[in-house]
C-alpha positions as CSV (number, residue, x, y, z in Angstrom):
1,X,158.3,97.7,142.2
2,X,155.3,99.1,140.0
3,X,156.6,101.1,136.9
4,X,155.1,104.5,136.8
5,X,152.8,104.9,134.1
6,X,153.4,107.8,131.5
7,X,150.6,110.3,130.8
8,X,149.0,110.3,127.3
9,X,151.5,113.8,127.0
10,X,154.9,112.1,128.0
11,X,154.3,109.4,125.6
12,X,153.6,111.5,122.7
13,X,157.2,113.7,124.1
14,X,158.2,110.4,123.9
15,X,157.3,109.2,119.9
16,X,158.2,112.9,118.9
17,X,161.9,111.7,120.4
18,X,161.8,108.3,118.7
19,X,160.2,109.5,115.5
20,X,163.4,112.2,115.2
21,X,165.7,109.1,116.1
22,X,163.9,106.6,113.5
23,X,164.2,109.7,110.8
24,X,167.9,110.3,111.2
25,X,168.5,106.1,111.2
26,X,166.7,105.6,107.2
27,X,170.2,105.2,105.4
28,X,168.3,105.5,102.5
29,X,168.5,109.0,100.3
30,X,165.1,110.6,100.7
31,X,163.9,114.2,101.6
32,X,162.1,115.1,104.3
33,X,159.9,117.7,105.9
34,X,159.3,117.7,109.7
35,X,156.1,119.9,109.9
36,X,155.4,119.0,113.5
37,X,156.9,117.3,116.2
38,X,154.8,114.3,115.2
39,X,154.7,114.2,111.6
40,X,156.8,114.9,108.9
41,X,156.2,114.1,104.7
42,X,159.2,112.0,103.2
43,X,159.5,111.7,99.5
44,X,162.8,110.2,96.8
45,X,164.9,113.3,96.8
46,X,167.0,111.8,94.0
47,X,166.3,113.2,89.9
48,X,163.1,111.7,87.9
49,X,161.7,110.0,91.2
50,X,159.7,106.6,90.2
51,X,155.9,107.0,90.6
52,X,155.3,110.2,89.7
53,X,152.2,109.2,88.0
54,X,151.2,108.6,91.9
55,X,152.1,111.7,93.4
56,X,149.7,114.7,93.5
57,X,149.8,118.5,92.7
58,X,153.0,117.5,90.5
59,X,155.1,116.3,94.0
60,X,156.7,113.1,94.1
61,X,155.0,110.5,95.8
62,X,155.6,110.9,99.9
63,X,154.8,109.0,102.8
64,X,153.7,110.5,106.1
65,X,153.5,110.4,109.2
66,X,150.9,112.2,111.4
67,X,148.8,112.2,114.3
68,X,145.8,110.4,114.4
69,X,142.9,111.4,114.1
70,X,141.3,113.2,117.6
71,X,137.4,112.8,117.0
72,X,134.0,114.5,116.4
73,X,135.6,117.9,116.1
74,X,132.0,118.9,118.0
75,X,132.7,116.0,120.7
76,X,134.1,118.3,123.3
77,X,134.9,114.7,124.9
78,X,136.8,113.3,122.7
79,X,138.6,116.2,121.7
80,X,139.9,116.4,124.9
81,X,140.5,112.6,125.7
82,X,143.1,113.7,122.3
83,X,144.5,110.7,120.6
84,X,147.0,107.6,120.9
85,X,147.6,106.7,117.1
86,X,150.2,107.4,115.0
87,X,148.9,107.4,111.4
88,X,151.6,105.9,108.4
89,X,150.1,107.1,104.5
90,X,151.8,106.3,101.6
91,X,151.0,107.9,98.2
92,X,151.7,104.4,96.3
93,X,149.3,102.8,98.5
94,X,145.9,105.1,98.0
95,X,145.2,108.5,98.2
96,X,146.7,111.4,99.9
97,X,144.9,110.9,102.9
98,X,144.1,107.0,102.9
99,X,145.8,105.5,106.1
100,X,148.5,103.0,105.6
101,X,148.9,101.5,109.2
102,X,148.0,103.0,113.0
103,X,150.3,102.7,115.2
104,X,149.4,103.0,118.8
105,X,151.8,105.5,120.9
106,X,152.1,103.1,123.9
107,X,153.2,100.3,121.6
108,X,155.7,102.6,119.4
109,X,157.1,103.8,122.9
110,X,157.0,99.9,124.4
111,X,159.8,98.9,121.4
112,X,161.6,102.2,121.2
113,X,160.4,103.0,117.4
114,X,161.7,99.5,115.8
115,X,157.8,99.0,114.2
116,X,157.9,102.2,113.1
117,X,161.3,101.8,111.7
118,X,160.7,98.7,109.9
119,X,157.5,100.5,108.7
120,X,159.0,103.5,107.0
121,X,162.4,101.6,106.0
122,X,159.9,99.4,103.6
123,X,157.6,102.5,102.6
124,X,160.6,104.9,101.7
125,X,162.2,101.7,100.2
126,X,159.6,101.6,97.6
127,X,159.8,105.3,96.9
128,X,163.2,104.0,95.0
């Protein structure tokens, strides 16, 4: 019995599910804004975070999630092929917009969110 492959939309339904679950299962004490169904900014919610110095516009440092990046935004082509990457950025590890890891939707889907877990477990971690 062949298992019915999702389309490139049921998967990302899919991550936005597991990325809600993987949010709600960091026991650590962080804040959180879910901007999207498939990213969201998490930063130390505590007083006097750590690493200010690496945080911009006077924000603690954050790490985010997002959708990858879809293309040549004059690619009609690849706009519409859309994309199948999660992005992961962290403040403490470059810039605001410097890409941490890429995590590939069918993968994130394939182990039920534990990479990404384990991912933002060890970013947020460091936010401490």
């Amino acid at each position: 019995m062949h298992r019915k492959e999702l389309s490139q939309k049921q998967q990302w339904d899919e991550v936005a599910r597991i990325i809600t679950k993987v949010l709600q299962g960091i026991e650590k004490p962080f804040g959180q804004s879910r901007l999207e169904r498939h990213s969201a900014e998490l930063w130390n919610d505590g007083p006097n975070p750590p690493h200010m110095n690496k945080g911009y516009y006077d924000n603690p440092p954050m790490v985010r999630i997002q959708k990858g990046d879809m293309g040549d935004a004059f690619d009609a082509q690849s706009r519409l092929k859309g994309t199948t990457v999660l992005e992961v950025l962290s403040d403490l590890h470059g810039g605001p917009a410097d890409v941490y890891a890429e995590l590939d939707i069918n993968d994130i889907v394939a182990d039920n969110g534990q990479e990404l877990y384990d991912l933002l477990d060890k970013l947020v971690s460091e936010l401490q």
